[in-house]
PDB file with one MODEL, atoms N, CA, C and O in Angstrom:
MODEL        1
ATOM      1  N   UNK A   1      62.540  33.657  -0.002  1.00  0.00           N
ATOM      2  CA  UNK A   1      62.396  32.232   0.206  1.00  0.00           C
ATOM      3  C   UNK A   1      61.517  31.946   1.428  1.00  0.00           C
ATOM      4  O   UNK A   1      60.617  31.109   1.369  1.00  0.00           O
ATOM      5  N   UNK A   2      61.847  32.817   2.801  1.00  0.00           N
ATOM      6  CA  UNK A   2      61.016  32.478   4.073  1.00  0.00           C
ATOM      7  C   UNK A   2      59.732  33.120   3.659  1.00  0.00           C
ATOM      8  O   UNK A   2      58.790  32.771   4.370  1.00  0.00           O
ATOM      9  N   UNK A   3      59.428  33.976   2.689  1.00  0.00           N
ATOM     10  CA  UNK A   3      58.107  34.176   2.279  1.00  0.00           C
ATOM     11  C   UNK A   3      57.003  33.149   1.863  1.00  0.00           C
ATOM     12  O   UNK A   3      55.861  32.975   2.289  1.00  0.00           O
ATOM     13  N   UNK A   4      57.876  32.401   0.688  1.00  0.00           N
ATOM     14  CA  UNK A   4      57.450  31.378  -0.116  1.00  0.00           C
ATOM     15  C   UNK A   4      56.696  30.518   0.888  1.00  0.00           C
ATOM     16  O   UNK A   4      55.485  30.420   1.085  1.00  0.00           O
ATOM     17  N   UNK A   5      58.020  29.754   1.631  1.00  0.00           N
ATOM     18  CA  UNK A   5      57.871  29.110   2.803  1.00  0.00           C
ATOM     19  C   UNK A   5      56.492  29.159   3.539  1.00  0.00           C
ATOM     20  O   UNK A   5      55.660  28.253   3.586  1.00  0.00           O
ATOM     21  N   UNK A   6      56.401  30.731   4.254  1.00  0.00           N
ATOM     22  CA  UNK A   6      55.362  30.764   4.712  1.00  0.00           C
ATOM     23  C   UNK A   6      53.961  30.692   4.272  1.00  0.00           C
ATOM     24  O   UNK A   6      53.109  30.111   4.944  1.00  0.00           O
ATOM     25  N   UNK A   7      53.710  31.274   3.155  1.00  0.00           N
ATOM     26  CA  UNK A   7      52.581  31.564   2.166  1.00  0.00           C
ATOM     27  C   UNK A   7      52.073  30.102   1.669  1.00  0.00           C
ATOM     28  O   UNK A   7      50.903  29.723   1.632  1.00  0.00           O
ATOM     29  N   UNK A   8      53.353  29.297   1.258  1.00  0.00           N
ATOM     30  CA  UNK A   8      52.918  27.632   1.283  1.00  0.00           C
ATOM     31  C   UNK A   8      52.526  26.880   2.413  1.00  0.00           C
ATOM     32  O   UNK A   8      51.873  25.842   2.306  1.00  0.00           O
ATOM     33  N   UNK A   9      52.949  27.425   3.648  1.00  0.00           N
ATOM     34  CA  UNK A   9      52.485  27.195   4.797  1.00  0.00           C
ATOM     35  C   UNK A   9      50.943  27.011   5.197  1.00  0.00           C
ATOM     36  O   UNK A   9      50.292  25.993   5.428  1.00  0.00           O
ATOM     37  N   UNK A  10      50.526  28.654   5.194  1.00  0.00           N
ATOM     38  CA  UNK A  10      49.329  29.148   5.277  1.00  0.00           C
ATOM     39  C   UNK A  10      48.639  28.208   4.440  1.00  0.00           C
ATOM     40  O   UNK A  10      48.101  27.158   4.790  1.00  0.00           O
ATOM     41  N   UNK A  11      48.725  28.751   3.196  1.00  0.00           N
ATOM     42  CA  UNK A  11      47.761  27.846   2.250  1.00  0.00           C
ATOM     43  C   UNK A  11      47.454  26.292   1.998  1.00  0.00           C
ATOM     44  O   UNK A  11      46.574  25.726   1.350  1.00  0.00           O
ATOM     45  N   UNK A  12      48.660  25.772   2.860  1.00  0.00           N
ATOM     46  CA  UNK A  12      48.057  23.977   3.103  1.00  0.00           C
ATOM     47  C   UNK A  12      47.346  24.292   4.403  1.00  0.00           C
ATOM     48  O   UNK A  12      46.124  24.180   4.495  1.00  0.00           O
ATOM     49  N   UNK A  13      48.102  24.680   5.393  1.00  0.00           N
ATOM     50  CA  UNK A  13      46.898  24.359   6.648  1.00  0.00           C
ATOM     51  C   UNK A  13      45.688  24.934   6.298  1.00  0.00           C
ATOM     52  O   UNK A  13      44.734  24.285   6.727  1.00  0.00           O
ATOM     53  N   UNK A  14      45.249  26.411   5.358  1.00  0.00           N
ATOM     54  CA  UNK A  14      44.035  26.529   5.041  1.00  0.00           C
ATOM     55  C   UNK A  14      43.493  25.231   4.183  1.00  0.00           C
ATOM     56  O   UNK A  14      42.375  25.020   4.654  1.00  0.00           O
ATOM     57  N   UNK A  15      43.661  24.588   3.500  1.00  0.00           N
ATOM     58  CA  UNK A  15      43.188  23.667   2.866  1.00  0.00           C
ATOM     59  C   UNK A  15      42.933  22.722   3.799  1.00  0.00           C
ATOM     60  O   UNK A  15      41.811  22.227   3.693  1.00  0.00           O
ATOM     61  N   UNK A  16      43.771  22.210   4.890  1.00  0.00           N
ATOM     62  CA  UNK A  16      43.816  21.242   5.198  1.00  0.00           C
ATOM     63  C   UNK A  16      42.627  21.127   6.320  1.00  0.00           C
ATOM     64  O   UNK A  16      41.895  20.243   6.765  1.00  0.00           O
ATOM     65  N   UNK A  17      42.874  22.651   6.540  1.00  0.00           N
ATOM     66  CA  UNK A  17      41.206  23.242   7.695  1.00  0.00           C
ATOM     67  C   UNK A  17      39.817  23.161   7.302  1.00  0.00           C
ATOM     68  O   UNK A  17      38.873  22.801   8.004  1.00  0.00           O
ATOM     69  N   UNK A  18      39.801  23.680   5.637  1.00  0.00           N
ATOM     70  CA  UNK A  18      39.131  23.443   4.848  1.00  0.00           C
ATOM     71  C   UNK A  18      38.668  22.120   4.621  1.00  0.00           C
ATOM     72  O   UNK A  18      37.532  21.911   4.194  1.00  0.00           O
ATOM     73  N   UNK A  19      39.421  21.277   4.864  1.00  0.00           N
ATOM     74  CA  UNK A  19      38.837  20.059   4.018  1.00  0.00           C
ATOM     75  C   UNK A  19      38.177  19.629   5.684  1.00  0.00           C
ATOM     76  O   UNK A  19      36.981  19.340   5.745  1.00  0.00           O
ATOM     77  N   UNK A  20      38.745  19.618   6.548  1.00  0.00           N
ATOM     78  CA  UNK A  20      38.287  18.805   7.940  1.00  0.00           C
ATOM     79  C   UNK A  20      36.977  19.736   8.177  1.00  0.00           C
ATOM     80  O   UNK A  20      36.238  19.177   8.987  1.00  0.00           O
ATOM     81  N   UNK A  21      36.590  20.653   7.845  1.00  0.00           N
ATOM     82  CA  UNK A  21      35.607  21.547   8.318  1.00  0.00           C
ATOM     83  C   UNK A  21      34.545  20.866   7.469  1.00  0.00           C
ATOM     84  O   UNK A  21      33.608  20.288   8.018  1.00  0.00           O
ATOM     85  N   UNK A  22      34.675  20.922   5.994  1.00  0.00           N
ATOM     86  CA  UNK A  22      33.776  20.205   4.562  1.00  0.00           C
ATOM     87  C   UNK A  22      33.346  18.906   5.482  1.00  0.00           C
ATOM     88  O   UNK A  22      32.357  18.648   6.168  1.00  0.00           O
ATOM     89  N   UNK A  23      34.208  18.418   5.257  1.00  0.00           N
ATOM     90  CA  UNK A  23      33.889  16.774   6.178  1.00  0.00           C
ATOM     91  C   UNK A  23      32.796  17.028   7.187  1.00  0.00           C
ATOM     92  O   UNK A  23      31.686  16.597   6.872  1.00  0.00           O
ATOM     93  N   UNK A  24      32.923  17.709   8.453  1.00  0.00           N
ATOM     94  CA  UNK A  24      32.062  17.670   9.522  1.00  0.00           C
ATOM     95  C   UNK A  24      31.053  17.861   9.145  1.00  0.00           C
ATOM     96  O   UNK A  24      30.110  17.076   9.047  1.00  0.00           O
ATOM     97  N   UNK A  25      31.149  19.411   8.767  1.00  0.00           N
ATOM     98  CA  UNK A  25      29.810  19.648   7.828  1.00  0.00           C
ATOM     99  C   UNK A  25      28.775  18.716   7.097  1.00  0.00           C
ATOM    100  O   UNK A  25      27.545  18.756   7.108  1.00  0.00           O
ATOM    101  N   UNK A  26      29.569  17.941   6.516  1.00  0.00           N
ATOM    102  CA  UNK A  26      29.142  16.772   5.665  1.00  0.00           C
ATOM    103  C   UNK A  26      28.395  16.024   6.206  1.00  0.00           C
ATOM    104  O   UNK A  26      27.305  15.608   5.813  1.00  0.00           O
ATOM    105  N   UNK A  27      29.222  15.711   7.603  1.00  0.00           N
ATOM    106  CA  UNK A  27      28.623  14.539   8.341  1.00  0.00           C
ATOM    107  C   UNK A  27      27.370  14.880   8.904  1.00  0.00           C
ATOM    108  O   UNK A  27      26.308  14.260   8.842  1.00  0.00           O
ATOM    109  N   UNK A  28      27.710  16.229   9.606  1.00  0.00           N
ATOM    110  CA  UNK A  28      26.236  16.864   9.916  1.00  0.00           C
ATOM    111  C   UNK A  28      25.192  17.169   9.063  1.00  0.00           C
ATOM    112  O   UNK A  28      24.083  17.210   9.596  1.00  0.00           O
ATOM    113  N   UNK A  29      25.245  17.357   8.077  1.00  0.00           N
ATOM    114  CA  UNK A  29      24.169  17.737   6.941  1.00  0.00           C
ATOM    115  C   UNK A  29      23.988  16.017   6.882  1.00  0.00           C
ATOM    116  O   UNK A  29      22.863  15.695   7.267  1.00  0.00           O
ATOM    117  N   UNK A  30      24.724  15.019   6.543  1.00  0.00           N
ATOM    118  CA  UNK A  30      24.031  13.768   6.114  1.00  0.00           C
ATOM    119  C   UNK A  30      23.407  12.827   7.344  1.00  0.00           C
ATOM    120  O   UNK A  30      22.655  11.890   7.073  1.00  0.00           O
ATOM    121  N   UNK A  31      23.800  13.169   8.797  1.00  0.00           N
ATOM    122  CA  UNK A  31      23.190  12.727  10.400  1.00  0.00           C
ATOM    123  C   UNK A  31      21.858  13.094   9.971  1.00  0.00           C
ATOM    124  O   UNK A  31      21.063  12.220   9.625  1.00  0.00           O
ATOM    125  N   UNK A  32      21.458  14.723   9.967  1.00  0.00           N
ATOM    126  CA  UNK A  32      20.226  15.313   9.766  1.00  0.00           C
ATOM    127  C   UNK A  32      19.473  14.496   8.662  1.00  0.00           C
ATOM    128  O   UNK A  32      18.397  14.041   9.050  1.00  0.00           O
ATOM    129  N   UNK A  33      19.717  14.296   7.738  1.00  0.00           N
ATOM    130  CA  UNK A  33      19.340  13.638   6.426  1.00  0.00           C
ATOM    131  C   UNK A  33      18.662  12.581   7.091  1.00  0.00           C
ATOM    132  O   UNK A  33      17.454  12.349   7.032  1.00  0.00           O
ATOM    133  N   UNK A  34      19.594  11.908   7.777  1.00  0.00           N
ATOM    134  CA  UNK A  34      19.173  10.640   8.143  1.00  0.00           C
ATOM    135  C   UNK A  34      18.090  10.345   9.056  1.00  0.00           C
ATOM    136  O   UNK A  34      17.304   9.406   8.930  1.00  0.00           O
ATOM    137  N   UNK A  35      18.097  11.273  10.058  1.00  0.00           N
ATOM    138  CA  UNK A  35      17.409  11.315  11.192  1.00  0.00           C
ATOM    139  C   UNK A  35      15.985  11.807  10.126  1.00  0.00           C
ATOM    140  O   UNK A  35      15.199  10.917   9.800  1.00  0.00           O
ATOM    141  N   UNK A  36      15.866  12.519   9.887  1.00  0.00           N
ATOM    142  CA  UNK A  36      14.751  13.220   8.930  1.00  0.00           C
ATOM    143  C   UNK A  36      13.835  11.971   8.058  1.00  0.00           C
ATOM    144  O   UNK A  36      12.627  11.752   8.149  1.00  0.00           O
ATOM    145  N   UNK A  37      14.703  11.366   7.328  1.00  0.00           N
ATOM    146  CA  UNK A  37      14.467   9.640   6.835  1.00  0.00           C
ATOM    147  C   UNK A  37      13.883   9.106   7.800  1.00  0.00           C
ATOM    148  O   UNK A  37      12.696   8.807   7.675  1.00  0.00           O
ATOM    149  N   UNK A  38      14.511   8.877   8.891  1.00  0.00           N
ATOM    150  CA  UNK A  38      13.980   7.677   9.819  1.00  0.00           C
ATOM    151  C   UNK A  38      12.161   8.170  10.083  1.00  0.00           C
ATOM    152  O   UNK A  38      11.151   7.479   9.954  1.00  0.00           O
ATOM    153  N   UNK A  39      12.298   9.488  10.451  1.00  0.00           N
ATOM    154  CA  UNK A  39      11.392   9.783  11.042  1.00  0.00           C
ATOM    155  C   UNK A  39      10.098  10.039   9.996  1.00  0.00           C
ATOM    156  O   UNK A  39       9.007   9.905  10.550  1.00  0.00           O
ATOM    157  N   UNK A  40      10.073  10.241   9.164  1.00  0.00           N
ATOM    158  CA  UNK A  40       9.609   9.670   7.960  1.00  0.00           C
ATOM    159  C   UNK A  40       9.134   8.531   7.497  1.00  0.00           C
ATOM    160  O   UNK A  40       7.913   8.393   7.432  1.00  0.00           O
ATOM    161  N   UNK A  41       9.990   7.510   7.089  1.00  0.00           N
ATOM    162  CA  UNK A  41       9.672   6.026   7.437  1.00  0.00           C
ATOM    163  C   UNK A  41       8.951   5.878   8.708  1.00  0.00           C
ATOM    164  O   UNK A  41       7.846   5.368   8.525  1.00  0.00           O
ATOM    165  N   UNK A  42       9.236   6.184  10.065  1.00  0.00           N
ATOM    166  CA  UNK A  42       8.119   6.159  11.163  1.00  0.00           C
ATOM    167  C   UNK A  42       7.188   6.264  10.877  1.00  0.00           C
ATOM    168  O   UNK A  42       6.536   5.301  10.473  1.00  0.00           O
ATOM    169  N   UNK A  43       6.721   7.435  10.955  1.00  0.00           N
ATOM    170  CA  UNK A  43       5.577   7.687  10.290  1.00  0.00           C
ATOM    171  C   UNK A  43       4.592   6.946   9.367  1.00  0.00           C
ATOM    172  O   UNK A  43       3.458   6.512   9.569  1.00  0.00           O
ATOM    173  N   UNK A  44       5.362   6.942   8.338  1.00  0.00           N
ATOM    174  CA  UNK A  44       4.664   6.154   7.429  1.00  0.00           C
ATOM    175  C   UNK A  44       4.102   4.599   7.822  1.00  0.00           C
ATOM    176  O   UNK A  44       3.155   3.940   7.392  1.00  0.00           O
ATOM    177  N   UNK A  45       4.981   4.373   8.690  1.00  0.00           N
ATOM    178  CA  UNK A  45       4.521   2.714   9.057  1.00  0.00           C
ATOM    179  C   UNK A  45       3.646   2.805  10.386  1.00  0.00           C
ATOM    180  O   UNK A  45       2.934   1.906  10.832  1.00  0.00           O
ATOM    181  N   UNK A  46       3.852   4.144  10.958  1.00  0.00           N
ATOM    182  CA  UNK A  46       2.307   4.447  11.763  1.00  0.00           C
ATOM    183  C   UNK A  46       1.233   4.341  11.072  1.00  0.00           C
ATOM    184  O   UNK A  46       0.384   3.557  11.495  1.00  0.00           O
ATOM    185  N   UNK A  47       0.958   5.112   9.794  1.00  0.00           N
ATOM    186  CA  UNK A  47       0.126   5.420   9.014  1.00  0.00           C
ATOM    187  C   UNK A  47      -0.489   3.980   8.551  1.00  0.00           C
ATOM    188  O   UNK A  47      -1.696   3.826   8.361  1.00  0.00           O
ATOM    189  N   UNK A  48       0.702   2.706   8.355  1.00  0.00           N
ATOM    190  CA  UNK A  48       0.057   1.428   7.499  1.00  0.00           C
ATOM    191  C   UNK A  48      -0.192   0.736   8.917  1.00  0.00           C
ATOM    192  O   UNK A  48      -1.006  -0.187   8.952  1.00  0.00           O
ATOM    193  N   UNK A  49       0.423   1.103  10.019  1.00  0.00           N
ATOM    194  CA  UNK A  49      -0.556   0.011  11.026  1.00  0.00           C
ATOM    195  C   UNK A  49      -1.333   0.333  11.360  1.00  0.00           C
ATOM    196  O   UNK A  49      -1.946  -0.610  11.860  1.00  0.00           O
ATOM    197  N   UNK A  50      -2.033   1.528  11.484  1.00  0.00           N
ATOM    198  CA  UNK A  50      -3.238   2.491  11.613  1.00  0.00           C
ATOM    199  C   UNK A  50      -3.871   1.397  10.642  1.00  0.00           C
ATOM    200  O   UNK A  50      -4.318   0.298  10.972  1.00  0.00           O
ATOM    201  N   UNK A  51      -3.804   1.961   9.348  1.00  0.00           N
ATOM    202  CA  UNK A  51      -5.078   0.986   8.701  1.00  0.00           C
ATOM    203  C   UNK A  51      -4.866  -0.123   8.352  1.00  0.00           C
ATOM    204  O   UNK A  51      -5.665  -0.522   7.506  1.00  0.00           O
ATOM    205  N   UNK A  52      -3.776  -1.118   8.779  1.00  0.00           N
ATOM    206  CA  UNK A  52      -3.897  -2.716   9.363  1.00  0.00           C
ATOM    207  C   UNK A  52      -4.790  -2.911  10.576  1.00  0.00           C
ATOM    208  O   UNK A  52      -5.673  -3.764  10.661  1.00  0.00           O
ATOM    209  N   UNK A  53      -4.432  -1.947  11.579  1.00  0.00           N
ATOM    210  CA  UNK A  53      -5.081  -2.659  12.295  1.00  0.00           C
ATOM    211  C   UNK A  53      -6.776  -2.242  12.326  1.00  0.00           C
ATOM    212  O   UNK A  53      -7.578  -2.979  12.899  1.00  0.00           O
ATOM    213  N   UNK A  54      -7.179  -1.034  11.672  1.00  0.00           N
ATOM    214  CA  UNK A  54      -8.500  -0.505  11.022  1.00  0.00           C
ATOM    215  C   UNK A  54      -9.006  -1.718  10.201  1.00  0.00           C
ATOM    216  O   UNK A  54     -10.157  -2.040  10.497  1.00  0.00           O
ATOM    217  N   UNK A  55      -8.577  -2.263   9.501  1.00  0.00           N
ATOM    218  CA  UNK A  55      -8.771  -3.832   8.465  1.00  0.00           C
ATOM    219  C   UNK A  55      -9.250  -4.632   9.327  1.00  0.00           C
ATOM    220  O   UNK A  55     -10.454  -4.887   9.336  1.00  0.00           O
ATOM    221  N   UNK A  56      -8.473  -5.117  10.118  1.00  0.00           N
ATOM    222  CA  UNK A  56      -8.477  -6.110  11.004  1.00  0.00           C
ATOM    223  C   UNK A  56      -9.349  -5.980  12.375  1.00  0.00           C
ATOM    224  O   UNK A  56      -9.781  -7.012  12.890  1.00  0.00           O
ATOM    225  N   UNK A  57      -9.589  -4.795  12.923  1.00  0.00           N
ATOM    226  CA  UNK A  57     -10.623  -4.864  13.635  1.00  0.00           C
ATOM    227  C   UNK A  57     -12.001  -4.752  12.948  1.00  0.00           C
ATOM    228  O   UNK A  57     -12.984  -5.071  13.616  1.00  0.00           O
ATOM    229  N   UNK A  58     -12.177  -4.301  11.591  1.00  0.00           N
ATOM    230  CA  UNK A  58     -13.413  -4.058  10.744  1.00  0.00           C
ATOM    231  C   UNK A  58     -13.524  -6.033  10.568  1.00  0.00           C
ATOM    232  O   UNK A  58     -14.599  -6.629  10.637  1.00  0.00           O
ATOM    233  N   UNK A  59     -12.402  -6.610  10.382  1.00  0.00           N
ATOM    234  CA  UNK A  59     -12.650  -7.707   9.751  1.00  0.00           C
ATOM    235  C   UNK A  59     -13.417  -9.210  11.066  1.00  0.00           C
ATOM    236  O   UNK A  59     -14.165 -10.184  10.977  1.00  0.00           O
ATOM    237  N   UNK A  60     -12.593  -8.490  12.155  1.00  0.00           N
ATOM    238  CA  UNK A  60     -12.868  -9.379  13.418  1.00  0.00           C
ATOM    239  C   UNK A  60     -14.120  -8.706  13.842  1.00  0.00           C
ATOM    240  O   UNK A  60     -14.483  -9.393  14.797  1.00  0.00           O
ATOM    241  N   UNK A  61     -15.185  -7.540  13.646  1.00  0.00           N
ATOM    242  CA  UNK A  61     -16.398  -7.276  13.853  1.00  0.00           C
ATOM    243  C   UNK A  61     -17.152  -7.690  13.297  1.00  0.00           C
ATOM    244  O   UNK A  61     -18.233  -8.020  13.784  1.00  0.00           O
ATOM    245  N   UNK A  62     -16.755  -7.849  11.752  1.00  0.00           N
ATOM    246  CA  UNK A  62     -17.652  -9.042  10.847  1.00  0.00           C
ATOM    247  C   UNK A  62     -18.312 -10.230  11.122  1.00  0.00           C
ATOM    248  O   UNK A  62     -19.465 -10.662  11.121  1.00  0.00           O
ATOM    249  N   UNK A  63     -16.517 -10.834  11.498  1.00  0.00           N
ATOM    250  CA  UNK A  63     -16.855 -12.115  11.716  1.00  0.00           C
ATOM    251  C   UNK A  63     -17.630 -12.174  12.682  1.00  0.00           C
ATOM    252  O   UNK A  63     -18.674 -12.813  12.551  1.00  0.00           O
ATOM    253  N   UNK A  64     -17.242 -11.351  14.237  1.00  0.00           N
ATOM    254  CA  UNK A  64     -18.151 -11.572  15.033  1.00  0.00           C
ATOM    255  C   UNK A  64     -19.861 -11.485  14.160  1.00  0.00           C
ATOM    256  O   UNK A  64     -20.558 -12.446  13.837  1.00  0.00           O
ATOM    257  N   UNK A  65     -20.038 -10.597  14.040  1.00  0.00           N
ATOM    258  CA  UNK A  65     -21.730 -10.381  13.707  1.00  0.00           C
ATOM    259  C   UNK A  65     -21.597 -11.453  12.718  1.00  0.00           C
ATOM    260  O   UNK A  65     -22.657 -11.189  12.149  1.00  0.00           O
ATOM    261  N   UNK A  66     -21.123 -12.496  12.028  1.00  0.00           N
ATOM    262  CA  UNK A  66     -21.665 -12.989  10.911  1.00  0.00           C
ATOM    263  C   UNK A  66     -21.921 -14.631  11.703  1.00  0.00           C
ATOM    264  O   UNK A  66     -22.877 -15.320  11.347  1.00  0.00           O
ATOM    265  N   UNK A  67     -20.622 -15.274  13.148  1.00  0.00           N
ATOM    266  CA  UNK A  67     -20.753 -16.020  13.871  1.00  0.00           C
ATOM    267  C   UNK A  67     -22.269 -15.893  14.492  1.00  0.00           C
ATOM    268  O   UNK A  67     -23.140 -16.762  14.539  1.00  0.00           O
ATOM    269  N   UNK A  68     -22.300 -14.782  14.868  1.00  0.00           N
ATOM    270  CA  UNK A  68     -23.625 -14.545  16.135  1.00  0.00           C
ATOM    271  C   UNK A  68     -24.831 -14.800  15.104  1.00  0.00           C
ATOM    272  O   UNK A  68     -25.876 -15.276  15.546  1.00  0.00           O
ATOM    273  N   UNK A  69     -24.708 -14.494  13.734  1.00  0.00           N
ATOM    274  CA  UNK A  69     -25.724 -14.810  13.145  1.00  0.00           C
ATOM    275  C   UNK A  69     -25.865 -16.122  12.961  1.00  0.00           C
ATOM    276  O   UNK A  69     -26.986 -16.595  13.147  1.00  0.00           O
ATOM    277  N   UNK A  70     -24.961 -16.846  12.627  1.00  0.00           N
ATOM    278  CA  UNK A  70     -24.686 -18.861  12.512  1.00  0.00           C
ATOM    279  C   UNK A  70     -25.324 -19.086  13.553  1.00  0.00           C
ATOM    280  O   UNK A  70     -26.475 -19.515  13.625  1.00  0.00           O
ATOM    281  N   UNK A  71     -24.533 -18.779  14.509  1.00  0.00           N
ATOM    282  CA  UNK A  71     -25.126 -19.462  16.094  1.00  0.00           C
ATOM    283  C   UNK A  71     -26.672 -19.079  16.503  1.00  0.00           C
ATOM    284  O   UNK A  71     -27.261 -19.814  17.297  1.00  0.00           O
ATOM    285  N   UNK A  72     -27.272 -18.012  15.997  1.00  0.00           N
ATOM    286  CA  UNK A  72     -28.772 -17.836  16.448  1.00  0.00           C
ATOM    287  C   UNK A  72     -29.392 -18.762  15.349  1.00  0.00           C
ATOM    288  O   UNK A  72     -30.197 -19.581  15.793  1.00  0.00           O
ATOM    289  N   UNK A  73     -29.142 -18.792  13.818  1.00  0.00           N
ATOM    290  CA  UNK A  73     -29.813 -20.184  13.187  1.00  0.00           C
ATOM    291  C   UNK A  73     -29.372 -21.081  13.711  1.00  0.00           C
ATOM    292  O   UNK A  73     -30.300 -21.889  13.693  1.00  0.00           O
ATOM    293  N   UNK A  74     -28.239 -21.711  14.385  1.00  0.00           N
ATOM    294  CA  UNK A  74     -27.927 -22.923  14.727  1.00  0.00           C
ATOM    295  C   UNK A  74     -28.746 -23.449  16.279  1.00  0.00           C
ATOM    296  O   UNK A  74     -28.488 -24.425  16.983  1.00  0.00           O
ATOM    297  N   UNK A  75     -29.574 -22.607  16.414  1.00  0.00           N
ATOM    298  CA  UNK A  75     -29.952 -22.696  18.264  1.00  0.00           C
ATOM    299  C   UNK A  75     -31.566 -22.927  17.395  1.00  0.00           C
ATOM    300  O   UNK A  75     -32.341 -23.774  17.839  1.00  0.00           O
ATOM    301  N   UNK A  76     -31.865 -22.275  16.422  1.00  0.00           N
ATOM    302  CA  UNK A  76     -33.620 -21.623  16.332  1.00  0.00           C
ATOM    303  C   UNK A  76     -33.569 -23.156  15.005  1.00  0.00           C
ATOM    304  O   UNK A  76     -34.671 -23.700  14.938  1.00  0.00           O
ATOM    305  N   UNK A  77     -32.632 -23.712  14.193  1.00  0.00           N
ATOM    306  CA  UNK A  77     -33.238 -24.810  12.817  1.00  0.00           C
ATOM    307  C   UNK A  77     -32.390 -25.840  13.815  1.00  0.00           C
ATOM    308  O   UNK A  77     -32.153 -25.943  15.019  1.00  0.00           O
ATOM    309  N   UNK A  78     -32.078 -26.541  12.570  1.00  0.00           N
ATOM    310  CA  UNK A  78     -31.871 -27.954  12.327  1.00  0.00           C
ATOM    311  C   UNK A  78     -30.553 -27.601  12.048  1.00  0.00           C
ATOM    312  O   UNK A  78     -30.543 -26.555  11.400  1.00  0.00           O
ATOM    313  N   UNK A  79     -29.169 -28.140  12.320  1.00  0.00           N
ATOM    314  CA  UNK A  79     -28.097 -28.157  11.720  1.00  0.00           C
ATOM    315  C   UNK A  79     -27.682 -28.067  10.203  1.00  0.00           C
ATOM    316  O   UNK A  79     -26.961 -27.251   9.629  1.00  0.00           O
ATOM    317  N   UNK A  80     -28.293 -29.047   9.789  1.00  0.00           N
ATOM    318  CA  UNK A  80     -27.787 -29.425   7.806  1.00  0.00           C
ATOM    319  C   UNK A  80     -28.738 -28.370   7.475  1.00  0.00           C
ATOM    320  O   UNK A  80     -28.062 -27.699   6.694  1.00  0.00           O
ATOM    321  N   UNK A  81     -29.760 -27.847   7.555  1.00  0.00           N
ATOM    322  CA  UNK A  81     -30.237 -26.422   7.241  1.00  0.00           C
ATOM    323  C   UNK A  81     -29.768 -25.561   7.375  1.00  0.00           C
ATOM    324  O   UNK A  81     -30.058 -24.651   6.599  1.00  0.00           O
ATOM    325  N   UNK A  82     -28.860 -25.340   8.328  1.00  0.00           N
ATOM    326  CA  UNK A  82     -28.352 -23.950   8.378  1.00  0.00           C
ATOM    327  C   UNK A  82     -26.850 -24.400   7.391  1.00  0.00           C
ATOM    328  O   UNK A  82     -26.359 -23.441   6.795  1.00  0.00           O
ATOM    329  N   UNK A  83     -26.265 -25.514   7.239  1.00  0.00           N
ATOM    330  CA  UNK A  83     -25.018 -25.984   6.299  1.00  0.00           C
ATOM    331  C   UNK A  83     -25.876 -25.395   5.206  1.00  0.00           C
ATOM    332  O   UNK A  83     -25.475 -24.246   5.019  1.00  0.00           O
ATOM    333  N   UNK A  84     -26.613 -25.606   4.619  1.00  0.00           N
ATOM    334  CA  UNK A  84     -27.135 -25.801   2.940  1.00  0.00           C
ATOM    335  C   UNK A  84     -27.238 -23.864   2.556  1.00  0.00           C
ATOM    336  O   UNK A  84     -26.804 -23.279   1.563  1.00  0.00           O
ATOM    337  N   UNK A  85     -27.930 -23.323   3.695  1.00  0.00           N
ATOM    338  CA  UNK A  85     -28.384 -21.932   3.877  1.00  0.00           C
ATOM    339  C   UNK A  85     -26.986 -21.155   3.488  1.00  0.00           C
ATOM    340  O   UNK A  85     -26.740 -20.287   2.651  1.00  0.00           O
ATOM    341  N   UNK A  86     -26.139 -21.878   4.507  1.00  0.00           N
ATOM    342  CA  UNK A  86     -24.538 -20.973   4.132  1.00  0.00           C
ATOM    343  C   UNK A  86     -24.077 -21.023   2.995  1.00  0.00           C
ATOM    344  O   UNK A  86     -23.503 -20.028   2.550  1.00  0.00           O
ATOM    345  N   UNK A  87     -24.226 -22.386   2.094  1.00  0.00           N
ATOM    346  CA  UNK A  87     -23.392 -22.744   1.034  1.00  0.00           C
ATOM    347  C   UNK A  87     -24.035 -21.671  -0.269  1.00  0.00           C
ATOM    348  O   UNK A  87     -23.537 -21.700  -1.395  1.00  0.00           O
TER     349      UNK A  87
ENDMDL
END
């Protein structure tokens, strides 16, 4: 009977060690997961503001050179000439 006893003993606290160990484990394998994700997603949204802001400075050099071009017809004609020229 004190056999039984014991052997049922053993074998819940092994389970019960078992299961709290699974768990940590768990948690640690799914922390890593996560951290791994994040840093990932980082990345990636480095990558899209990289070429937002590549867009957007290509787009604000444009405009500049396309202003500087308005403003040198607007200094050298006539106003409504340079309107009609743009349209």
């Amino acid at each position: 009977m004190e056999h039984a006893l014991l052997e049922f003993a053993v074998d819940a606290l092994a389970g019960i060690v078992g299961v709290f160990v699974g768990v940590w484990l768990a948690l640690i394998a799914d922390n890593k997961r996560r951290i791994r994700d994040e840093r990932k997603r980082d990345e990636e949204l480095a990558v899209h503001f990289e070429r937002a802001m590549q867009s957007m400075l290509g787009s604000v050099i444009k405009n500049m050179a396309e202003a500087r071009r308005i403003s040198g017809l607007v200094d050298r004609r006539r106003s409504c000439r340079v309107i009609h020229e743009g349209l």
